[in-house]
N, C-alpha and C positions, 0 to 999 in steps of 0.2 A: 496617445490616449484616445480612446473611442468615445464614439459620441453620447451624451448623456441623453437621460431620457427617464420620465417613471413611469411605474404603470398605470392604466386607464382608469380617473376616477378614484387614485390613491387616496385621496381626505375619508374616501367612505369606506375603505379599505380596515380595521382592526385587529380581527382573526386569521392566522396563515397558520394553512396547513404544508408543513416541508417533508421532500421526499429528496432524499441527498443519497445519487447511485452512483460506481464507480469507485475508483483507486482512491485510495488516504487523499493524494495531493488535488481530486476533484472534492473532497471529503474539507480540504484546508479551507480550500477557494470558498466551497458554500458558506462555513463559519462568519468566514468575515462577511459575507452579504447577510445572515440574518443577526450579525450584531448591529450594520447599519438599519435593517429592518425594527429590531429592539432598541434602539438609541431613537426611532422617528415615532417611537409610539406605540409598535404592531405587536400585537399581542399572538402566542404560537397554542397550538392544541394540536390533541392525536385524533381529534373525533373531524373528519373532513365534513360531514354534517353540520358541526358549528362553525367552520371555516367560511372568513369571505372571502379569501384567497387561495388558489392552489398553486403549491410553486414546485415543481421540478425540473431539480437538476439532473439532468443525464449522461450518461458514457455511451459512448460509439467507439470502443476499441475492435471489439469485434464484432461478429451476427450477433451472437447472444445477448450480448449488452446491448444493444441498437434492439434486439424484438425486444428485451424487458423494459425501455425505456418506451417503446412504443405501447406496452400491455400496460403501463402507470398510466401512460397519455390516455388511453383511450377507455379506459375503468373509470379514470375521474371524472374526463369529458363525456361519459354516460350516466353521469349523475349527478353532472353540473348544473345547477338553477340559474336562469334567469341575472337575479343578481349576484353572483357570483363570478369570478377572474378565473382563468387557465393560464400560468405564469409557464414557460419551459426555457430553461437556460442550461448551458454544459457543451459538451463534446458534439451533441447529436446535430447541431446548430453549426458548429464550425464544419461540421465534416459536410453536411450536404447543401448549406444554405438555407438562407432563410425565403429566398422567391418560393425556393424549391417545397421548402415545408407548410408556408402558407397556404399551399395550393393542397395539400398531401393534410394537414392537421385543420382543419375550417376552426374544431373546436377551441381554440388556443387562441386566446386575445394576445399575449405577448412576447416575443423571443427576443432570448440574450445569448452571448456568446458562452468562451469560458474567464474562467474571472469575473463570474457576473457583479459581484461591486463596483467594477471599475466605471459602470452605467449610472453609477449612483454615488461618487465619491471624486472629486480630484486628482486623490491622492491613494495611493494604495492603502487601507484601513493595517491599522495592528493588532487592536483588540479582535478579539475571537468570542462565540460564541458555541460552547464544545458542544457538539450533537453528542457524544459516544459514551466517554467515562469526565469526569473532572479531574482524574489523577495521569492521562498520559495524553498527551496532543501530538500531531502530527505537524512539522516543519517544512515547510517546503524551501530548498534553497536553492534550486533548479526548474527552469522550466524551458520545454522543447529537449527532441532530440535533433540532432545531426548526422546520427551512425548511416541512418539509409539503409537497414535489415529489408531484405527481397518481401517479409513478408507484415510489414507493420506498419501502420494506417498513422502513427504519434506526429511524425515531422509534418502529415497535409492538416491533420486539427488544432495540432499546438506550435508548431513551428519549429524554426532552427532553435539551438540549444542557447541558452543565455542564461548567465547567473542571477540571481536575486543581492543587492546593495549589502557588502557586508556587515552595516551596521544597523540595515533595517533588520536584517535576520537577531543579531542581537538585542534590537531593542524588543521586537515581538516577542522571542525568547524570555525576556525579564518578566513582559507582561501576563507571560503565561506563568512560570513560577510563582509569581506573587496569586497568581491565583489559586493556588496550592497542586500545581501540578506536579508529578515526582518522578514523569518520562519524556523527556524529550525523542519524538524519532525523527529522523531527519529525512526525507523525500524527496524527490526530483528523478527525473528519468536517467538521466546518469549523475549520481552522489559524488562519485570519485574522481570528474574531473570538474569541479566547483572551481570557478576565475582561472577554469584553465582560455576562455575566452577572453578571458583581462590578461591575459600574458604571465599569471603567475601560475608556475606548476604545482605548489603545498598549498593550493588555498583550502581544501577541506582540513589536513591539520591544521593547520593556522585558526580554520573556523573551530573547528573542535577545542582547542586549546582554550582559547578565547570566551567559549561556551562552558568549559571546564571551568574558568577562573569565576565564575560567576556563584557569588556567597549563595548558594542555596542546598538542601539537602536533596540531589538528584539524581539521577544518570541520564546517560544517552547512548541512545542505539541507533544505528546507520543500514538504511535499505536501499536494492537499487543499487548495488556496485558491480559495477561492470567487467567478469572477466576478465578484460583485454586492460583496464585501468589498473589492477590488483597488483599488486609484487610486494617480495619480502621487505624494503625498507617501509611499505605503506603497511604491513600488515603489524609490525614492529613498534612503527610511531602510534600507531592505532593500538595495541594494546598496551603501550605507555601510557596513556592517560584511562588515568583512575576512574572516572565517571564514567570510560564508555564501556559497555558489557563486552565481552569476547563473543561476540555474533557477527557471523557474515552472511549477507544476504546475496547469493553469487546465483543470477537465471544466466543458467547454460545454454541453455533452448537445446541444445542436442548433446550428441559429443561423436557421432561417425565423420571421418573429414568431410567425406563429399558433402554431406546432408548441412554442415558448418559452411564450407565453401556457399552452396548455393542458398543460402540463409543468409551470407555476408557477414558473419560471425567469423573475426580476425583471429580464432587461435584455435590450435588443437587439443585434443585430447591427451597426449604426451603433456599438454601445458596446464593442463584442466587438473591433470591428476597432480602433478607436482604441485601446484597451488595448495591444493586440499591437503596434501604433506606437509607441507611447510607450513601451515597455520594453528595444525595439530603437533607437531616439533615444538614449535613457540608455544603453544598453549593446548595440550591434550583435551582441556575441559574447554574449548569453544564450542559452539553450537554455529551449524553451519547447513543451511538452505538452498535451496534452489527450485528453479520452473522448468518443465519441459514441455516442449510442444511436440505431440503424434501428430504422423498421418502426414507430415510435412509430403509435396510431389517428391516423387523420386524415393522414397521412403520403403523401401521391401522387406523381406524377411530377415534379409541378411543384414540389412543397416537397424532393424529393431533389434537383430538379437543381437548385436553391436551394442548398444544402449544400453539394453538388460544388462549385461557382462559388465559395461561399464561402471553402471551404477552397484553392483554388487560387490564392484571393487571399492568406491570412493565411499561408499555407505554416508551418505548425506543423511545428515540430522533426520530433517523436514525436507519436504518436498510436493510439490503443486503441482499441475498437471491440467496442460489446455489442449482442447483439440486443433489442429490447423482449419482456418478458413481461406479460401480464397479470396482474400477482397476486396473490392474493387479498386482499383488505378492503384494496387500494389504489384510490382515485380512475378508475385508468384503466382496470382492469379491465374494468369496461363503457363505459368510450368506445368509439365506432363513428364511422365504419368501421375494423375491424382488420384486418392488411395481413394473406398468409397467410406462411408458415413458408418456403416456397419465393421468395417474393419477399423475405423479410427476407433470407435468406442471399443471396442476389443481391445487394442493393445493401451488405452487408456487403464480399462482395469487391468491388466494384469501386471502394468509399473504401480500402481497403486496398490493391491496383492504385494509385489514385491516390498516396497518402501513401507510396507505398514509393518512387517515382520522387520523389516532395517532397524525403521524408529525403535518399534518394541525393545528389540534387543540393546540401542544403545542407551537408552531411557533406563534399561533394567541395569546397567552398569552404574548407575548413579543413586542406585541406591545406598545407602549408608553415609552418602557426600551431605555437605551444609551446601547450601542454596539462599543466596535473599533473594526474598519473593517480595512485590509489590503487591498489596491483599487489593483488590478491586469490588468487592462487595460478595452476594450470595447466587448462586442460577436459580432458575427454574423451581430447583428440588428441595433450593435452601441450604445447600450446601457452601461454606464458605471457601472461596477461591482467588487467586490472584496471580503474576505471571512471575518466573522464575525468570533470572538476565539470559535465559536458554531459551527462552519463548517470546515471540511477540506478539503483541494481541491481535486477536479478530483472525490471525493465521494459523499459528500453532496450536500446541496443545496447551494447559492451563495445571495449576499448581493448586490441588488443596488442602487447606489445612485441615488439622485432626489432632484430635486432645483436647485438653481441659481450655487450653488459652485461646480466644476468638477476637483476636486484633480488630480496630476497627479498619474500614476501609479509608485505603490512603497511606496506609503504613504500611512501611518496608520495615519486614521482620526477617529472620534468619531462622530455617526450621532445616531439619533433618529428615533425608528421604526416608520415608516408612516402605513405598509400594509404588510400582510405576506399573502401566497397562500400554495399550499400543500405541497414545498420543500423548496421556496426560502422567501428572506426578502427584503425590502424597505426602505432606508432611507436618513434623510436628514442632509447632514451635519451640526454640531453644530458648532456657533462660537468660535472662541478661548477664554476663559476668560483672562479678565483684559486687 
């Protein structure tokens, strides 16, 4: 347990303003620190004007993430008063230290790691306070990796891989349904090998099952599975239970060997693509994802258009798409040759070109299918929307309704594709039978 500590002058503390950056499972961590924060009194607001507090948490996965958490740092502490706190807690903390950041942020009265609760709590907290929607929470049931990928920063800020208590994942889980939640996702940097640390190899079904038996009207969906973890009896037991949507969420990061080889990414292509077979075998209607990373050292003309070719074949759902960085005290860093900055965003978009005509087309295949959609309220436009068991939120694309009937949010309905476009879907609600 790390050492406890609050912040300076907390009695006069009321108002926090929170800025929560970073992956779901940095997304989980903050929850439970601003329920300890709302259990002590603190009251939250979007106006950092009214704010006595300013608390960000940060990601340091890559540059991008480490400058936007540095462009939050230093917006607020330019317009920070006098009486008011600079709170910074997350990723950005573990990765460079705190000597180090003291010297580098002056503006910043206090820094925490990740897991900021655990500065404030005993015990790991259950209850959650959901920043996003109240109908889907994010699970964390792993934390750390162990893999050692040539080019990823996760094992030096979060550590080796360890599972989360499988009954505190359960008890959180209860607390969160009773809160009328209707999506469970489940998180962690490797999903698929859960209490493979405790010696048991089925502990994600086992967790799944277990999470399944649980009286409530729900589903769950699994992110974060590992490639190299995946096979047909896991993909089988996984779509045997009924709660969990047919989604797999598989980052490739490449798929040329060499560019896999020197990445540390244990399987090939040959194994990539029989996966994606055999998950559509079992279930044609799955929806199926992935991440890739450009620009990777050693990355040419001939290993992109390797990729291209690849992905034309596998035709993934969805798909994301990061530039490589080199960064620091990782393996790839000084691999050579490094592509430059201008050719990475090149072949950025034109996999994204690619995979938006992929999506389109396979989106346009499901028209006339039933779909339950979880309605999550209205956008921007007013438009009423919600996510399809095809989509996950904040990633994919989104599902809207259309027609007379306008469910409220929070309800899982069953509607009929009308019309799908390059990301999203259209549908109209079904009536109830009998």
């Amino acid at each position: 347990m790390k050492r406890m500590r609050s912040p300076r002058s907390r009695e006069q503390v009321k108002r926090v303003y929170p800025v929560s950056l970073g992956c779901p499972k940095n997304k989980a961590d903050f929850e439970k620190l601003l329920h300890i924060l709302w259990e002590k009194g603190f009251e939250f607001t979007l106006d950092p004007q009214e704010a006595d507090l300013f608390w960000i948490n940060t990601c340091a996965f890559i540059r991008p993430s480490v400058e936007e958490s540095l462009e939050h740092i230093f917006e607020l502490g330019a317009i920070k008063r006098a009486t008011q706190k600079l709170i910074v807690s997350g990723c950005l903390i573990e990765r460079y230290g705190e000597a180090k950041l003291k010297e580098l942020l002056p503006e910043v009265d206090e820094f925490y790691g990740i897991e900021p609760f655990k500065y404030f709590a005993e015990e790991e907290p259950l209850e959650r306070l959901l920043s996003e929607s109240p109908f889907y929470a994010y699970l964390k049931i792993t934390e750390g990796c162990s893999h050692r990928c040539s080019y990823c920063t996760i094992p030096k800020i979060r550590g080796p891989f360890r599972s989360r208590p499988f009954e505190k994942i359960l008890e959180e889980a209860k607390k969160l349904l009773d809160k009328g939640v209707k999506e469970l996702i489940l998180v962690g940097q490797d999903t698929t090998i859960y209490l493979r640390d405790k010696g048991e190899k089925r502990g994600l079904i086992l967790l799944l099952k277990k999470l399944a038996e649980l009286p409530y009207d729900f589903r769950i969906r699994i992110l974060y599975m590992h490639p190299s973890h995946v096979n047909e009896d896991l993909i089988k037991e996984v779509m045997g239970i009924p709660k969990v949507v047919p989604y797999f969420d598989l980052p490739i990061q490449h798929a040329h060997p060499e560019i896999l080889k020197a990445m540390r990414r244990s399987y090939s292509p040959e194994r990539l693509i029989k996966l994606v077979d055999r998950i559509r075998e079992i279930n044609p209607l799955a929806s199926i994802r992935t991440s890739i990373i450009v620009g990777f050292p050693g990355e040419g003309e001939k290993e992109f258009n390797f990729l291209l070719e690849f992905l034309k074949e596998v035709q993934f759902d969805y798909l994301g798409v990061f530039l490589f960085y080199p960064e620091e005290g990782t393996l790839a860093e000084k691999m050579v040759p490094q592509v430059s900055a201008k050719e990475k965003n090149r072949r950025k978009g034109e996999i994204l070109k690619l995979q938006k005509e992929i999506t389109k087309e396979r989106l346009r295949r499901r028209v006339g299918l039933e779909e339950e959609v979880l309605v999550l309220g209205e956008d921007e436009r007013g438009r009423l929307f919600g996510i399809s068991k095809i989509q996950a939120p904040e990633i994919d694309g989104v599902t809207y309704i259309i027609g007379k009937e306008n469910p409220l949010p929070g309800c899982k309905v069953l509607v009929k594709i009308k019309k799908s476009g390059s990301y999203d879907l259209w549908g109209e609600v079904l009536p109830l039978s009998g």
